[in-house]
mmCIF entry with sequence, helices, sheets and N, C-alpha, C, O atoms, coordinates in Angstrom:
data_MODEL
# 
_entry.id   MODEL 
# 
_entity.id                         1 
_entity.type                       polymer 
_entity.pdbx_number_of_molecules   1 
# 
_entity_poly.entity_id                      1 
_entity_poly.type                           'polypeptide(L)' 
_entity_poly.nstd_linkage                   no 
_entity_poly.nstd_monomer                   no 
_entity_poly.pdbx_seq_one_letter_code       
;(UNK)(UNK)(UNK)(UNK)(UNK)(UNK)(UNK)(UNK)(UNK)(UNK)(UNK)(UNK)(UNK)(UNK)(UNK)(UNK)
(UNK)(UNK)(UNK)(UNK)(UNK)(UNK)(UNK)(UNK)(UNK)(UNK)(UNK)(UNK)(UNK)(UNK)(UNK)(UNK)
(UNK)(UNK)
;
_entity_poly.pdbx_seq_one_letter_code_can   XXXXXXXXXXXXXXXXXXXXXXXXXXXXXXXXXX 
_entity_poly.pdbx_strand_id                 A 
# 
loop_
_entity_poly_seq.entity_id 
_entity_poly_seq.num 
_entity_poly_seq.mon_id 
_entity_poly_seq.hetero 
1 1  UNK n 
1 2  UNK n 
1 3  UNK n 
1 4  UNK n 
1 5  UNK n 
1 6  UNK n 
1 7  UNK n 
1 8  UNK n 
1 9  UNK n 
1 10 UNK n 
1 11 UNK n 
1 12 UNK n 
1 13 UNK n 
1 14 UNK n 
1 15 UNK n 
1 16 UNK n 
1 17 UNK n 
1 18 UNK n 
1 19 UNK n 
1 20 UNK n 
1 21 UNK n 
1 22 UNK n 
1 23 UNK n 
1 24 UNK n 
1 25 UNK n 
1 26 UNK n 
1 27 UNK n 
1 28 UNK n 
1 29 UNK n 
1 30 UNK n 
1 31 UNK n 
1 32 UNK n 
1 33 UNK n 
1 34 UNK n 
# 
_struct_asym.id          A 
_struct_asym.entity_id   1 
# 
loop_
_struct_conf.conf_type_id 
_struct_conf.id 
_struct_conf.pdbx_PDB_helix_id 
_struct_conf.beg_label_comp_id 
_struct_conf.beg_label_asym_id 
_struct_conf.beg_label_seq_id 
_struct_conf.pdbx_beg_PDB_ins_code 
_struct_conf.end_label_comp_id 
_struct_conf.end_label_asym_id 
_struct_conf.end_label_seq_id 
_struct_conf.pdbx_end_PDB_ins_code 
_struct_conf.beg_auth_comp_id 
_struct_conf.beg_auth_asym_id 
_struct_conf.beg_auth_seq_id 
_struct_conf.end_auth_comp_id 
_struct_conf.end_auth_asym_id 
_struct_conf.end_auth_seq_id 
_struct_conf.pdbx_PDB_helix_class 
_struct_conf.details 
_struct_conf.pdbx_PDB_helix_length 
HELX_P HELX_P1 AA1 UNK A 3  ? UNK A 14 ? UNK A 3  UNK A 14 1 ? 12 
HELX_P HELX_P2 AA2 UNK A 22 ? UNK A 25 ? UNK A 22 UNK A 25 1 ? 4  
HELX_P HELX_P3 AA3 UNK A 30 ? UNK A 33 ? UNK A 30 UNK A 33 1 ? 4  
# 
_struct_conf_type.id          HELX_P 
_struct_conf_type.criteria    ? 
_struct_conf_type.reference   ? 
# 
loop_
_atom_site.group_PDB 
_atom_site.id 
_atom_site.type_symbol 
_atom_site.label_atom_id 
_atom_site.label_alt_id 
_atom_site.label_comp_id 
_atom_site.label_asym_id 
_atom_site.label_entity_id 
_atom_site.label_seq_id 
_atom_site.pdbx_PDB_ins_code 
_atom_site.Cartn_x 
_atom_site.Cartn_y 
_atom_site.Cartn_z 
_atom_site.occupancy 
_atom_site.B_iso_or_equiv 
_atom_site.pdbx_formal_charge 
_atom_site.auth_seq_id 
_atom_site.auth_comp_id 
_atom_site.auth_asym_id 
_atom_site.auth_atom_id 
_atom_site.pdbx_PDB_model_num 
ATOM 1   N N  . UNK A 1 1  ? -13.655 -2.396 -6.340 1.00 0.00 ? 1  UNK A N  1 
ATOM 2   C CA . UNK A 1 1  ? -12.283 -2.005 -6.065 1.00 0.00 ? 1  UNK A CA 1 
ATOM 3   C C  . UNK A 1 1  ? -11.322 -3.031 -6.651 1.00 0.00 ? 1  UNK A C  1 
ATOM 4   O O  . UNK A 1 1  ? -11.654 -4.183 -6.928 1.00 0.00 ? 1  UNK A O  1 
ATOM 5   N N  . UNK A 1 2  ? -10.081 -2.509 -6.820 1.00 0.00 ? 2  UNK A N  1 
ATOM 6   C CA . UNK A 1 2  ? -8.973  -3.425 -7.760 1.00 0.00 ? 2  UNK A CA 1 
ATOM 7   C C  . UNK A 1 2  ? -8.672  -4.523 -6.296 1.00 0.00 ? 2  UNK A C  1 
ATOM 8   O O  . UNK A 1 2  ? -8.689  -4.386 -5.073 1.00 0.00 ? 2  UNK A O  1 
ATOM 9   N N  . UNK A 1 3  ? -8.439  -5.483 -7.147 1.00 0.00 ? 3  UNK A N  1 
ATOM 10  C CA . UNK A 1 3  ? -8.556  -7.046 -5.735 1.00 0.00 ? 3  UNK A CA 1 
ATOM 11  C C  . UNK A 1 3  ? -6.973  -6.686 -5.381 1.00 0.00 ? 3  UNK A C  1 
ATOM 12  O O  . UNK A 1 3  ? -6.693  -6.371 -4.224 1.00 0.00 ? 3  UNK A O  1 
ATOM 13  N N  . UNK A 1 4  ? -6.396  -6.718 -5.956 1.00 0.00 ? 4  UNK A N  1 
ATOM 14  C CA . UNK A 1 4  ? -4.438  -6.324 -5.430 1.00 0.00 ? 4  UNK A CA 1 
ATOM 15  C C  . UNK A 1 4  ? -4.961  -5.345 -3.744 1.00 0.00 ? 4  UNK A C  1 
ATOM 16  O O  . UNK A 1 4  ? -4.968  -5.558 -2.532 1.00 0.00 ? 4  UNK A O  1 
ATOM 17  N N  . UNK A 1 5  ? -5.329  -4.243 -4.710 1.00 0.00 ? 5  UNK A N  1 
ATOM 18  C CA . UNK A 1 5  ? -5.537  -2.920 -3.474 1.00 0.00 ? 5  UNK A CA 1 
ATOM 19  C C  . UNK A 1 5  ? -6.202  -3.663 -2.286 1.00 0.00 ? 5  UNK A C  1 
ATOM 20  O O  . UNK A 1 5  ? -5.538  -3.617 -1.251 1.00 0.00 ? 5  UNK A O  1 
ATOM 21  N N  . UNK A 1 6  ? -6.977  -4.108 -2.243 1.00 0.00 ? 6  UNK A N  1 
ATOM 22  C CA . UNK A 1 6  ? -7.994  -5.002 -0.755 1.00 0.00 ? 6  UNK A CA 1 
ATOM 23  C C  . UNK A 1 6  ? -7.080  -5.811 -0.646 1.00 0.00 ? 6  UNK A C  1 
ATOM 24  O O  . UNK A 1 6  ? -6.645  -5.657 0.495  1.00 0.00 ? 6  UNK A O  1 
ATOM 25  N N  . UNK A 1 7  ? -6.477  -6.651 -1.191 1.00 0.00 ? 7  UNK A N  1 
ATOM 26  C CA . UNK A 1 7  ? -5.357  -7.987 -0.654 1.00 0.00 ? 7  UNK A CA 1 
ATOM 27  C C  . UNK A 1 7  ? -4.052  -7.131 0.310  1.00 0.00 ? 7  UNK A C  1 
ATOM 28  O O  . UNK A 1 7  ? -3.630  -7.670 1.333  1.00 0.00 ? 7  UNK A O  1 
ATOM 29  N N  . UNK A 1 8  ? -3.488  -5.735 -0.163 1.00 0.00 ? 8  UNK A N  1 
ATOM 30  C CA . UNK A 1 8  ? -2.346  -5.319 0.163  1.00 0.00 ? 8  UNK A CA 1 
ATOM 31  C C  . UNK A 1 8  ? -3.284  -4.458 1.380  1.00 0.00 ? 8  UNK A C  1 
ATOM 32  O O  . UNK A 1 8  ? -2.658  -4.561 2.435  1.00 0.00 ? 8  UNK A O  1 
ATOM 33  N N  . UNK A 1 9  ? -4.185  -3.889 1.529  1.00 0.00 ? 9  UNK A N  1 
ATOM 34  C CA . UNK A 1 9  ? -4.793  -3.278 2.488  1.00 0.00 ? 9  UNK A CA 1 
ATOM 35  C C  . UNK A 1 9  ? -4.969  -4.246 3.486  1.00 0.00 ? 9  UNK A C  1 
ATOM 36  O O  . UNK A 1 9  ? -4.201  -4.040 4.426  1.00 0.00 ? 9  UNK A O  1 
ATOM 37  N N  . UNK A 1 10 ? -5.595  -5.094 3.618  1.00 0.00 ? 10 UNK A N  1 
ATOM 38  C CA . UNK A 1 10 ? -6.141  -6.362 4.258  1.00 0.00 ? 10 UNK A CA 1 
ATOM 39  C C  . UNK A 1 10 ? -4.767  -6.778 5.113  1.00 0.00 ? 10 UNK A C  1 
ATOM 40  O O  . UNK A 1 10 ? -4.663  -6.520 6.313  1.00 0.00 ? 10 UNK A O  1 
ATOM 41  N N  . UNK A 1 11 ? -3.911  -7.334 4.482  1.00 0.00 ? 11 UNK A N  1 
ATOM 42  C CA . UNK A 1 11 ? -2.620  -7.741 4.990  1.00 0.00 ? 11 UNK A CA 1 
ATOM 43  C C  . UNK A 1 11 ? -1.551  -6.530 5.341  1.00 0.00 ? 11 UNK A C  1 
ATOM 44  O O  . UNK A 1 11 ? -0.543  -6.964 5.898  1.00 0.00 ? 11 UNK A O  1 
ATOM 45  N N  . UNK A 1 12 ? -1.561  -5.307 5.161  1.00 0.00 ? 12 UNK A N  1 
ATOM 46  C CA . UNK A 1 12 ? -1.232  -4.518 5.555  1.00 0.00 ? 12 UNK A CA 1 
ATOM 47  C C  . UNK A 1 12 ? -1.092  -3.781 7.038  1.00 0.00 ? 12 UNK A C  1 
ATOM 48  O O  . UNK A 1 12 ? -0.201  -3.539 7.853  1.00 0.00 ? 12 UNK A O  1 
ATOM 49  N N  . UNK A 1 13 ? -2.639  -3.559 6.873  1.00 0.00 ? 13 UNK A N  1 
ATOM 50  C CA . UNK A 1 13 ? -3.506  -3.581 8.085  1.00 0.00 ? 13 UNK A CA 1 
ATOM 51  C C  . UNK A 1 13 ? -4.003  -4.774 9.307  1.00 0.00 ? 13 UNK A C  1 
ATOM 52  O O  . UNK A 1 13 ? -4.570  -4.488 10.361 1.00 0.00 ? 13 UNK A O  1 
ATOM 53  N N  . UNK A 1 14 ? -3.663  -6.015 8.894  1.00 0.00 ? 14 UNK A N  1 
ATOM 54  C CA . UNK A 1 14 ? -3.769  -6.956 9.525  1.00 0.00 ? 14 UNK A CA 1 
ATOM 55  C C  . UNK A 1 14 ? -2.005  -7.066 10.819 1.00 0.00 ? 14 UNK A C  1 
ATOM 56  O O  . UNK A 1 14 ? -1.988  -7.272 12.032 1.00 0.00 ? 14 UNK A O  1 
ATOM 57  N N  . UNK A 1 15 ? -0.961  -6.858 9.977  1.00 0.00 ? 15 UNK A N  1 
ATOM 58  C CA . UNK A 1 15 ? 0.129   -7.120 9.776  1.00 0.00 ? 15 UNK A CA 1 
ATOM 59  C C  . UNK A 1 15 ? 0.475   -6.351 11.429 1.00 0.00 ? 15 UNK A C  1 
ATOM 60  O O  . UNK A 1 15 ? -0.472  -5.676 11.831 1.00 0.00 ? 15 UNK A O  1 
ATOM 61  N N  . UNK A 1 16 ? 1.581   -6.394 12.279 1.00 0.00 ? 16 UNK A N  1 
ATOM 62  C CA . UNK A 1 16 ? 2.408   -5.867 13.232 1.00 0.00 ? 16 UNK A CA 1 
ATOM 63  C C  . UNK A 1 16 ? 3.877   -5.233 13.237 1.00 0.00 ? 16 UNK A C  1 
ATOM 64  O O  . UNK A 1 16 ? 4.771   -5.772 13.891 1.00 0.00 ? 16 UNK A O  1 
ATOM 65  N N  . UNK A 1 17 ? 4.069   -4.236 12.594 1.00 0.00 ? 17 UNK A N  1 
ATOM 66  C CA . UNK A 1 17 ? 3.122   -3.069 12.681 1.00 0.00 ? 17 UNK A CA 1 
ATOM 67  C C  . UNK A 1 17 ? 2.143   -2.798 11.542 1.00 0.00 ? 17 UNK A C  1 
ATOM 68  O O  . UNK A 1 17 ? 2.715   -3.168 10.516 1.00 0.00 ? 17 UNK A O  1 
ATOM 69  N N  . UNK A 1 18 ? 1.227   -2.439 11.319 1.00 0.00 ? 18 UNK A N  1 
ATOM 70  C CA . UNK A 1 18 ? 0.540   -1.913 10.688 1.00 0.00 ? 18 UNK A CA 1 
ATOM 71  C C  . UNK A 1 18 ? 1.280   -1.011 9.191  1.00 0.00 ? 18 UNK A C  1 
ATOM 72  O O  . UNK A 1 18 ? 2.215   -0.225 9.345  1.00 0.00 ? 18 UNK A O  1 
ATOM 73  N N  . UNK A 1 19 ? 0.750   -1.267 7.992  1.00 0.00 ? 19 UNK A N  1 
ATOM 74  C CA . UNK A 1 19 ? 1.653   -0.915 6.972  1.00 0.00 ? 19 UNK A CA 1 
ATOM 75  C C  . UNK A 1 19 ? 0.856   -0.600 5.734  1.00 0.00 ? 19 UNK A C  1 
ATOM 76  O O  . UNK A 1 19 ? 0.168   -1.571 5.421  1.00 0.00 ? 19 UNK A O  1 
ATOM 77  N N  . UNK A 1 20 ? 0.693   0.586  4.800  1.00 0.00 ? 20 UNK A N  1 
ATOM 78  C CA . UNK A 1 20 ? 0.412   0.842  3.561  1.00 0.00 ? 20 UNK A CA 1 
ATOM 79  C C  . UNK A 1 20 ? 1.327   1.288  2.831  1.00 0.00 ? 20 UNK A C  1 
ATOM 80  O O  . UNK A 1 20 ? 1.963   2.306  3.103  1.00 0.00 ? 20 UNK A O  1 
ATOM 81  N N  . UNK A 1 21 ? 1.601   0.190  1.258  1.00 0.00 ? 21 UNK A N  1 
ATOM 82  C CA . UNK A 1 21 ? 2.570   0.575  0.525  1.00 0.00 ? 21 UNK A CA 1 
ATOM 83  C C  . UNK A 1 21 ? 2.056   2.383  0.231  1.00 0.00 ? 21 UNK A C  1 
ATOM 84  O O  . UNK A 1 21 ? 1.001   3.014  0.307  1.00 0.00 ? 21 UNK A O  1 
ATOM 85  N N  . UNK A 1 22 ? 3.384   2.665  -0.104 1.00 0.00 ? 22 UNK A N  1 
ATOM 86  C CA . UNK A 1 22 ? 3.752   4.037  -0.681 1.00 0.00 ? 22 UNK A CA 1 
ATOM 87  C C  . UNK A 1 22 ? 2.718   4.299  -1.914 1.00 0.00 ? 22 UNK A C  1 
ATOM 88  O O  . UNK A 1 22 ? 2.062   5.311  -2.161 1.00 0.00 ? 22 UNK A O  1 
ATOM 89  N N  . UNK A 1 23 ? 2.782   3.165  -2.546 1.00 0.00 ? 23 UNK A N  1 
ATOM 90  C CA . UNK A 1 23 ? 2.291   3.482  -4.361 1.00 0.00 ? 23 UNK A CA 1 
ATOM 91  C C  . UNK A 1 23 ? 0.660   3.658  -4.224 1.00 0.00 ? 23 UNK A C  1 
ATOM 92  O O  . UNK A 1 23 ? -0.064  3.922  -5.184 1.00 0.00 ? 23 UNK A O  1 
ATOM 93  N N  . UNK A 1 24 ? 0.138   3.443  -2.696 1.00 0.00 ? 24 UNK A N  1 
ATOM 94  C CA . UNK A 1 24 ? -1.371  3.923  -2.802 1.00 0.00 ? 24 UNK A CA 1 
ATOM 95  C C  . UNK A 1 24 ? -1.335  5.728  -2.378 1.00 0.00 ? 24 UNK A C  1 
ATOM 96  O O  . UNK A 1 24 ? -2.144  6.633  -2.583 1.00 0.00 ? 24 UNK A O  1 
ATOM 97  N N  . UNK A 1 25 ? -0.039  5.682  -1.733 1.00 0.00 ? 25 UNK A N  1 
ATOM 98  C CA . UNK A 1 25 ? 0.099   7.631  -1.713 1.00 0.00 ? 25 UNK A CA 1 
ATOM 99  C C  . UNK A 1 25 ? 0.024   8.928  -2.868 1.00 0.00 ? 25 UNK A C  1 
ATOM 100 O O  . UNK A 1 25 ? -0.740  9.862  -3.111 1.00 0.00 ? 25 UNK A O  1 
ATOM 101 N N  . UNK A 1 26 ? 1.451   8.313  -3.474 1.00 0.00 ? 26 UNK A N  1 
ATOM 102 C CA . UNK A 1 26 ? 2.170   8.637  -4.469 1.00 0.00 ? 26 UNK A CA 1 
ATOM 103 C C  . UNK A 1 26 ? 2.217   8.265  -6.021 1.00 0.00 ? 26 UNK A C  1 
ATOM 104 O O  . UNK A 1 26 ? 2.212   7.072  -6.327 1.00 0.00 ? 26 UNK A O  1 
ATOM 105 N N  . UNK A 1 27 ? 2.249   8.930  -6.690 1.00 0.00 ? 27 UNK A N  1 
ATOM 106 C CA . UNK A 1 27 ? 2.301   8.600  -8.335 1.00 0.00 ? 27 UNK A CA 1 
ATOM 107 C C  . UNK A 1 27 ? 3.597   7.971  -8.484 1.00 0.00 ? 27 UNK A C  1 
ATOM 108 O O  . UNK A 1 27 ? 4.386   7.946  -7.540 1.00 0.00 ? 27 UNK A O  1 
ATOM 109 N N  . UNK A 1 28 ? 3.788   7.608  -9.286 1.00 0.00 ? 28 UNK A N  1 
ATOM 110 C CA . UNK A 1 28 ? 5.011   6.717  -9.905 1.00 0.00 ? 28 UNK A CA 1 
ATOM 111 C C  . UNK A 1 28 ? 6.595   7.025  -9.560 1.00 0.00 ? 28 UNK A C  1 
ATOM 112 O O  . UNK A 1 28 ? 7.543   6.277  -9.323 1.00 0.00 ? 28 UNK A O  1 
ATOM 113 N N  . UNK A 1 29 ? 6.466   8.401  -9.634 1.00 0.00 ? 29 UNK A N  1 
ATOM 114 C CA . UNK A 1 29 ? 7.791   9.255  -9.523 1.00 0.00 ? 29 UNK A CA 1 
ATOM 115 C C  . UNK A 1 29 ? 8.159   9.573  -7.808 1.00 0.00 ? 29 UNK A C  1 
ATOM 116 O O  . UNK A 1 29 ? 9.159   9.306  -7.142 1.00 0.00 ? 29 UNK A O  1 
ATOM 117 N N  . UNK A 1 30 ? 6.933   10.226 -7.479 1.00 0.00 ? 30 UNK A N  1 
ATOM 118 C CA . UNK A 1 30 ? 7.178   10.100 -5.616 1.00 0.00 ? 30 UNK A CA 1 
ATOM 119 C C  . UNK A 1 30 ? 7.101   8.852  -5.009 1.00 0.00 ? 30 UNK A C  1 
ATOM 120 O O  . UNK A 1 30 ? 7.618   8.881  -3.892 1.00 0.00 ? 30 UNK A O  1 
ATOM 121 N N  . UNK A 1 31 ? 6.477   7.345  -5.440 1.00 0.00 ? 31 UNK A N  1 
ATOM 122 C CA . UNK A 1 31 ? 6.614   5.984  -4.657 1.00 0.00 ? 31 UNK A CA 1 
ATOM 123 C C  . UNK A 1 31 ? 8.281   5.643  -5.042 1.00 0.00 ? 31 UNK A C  1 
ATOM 124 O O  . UNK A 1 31 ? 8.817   4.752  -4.385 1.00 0.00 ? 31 UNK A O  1 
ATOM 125 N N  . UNK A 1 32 ? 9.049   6.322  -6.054 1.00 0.00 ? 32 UNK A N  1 
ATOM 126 C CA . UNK A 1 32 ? 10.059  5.653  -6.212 1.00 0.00 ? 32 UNK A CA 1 
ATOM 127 C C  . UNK A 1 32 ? 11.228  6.523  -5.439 1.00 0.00 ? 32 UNK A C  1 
ATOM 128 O O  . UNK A 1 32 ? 12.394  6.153  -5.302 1.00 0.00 ? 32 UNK A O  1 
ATOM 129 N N  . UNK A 1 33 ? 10.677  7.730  -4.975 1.00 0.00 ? 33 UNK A N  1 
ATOM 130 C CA . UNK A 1 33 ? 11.122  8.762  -3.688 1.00 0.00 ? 33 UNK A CA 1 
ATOM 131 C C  . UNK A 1 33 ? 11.694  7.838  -2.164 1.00 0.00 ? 33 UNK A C  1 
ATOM 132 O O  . UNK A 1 33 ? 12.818  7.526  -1.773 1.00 0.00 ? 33 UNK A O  1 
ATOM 133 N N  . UNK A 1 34 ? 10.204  7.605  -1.560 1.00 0.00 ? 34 UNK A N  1 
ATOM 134 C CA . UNK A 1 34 ? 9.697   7.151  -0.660 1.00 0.00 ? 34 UNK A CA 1 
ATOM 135 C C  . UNK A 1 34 ? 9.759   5.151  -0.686 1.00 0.00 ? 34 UNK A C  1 
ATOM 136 O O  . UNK A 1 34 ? 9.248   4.506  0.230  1.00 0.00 ? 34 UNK A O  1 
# 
């Protein structure tokens, strides 16, 4: 797996509240939606 993606998951999920960027949802055009 790409090391960014596990670093931003990791600390994401670690984090209070709990948080996944947009850009693992969405393609380029909907993360810049959202």
């Amino acid at each position: 797996m790409d090391k960014q993606f596990l670093e931003d998951v990791k600390s994401g999920l670690t984090a209070s509240p709990k948080s996944l960027s947009s850009k693992y949802f969405y393609d380029e055009a909907g993360d810049k939606l959202f």
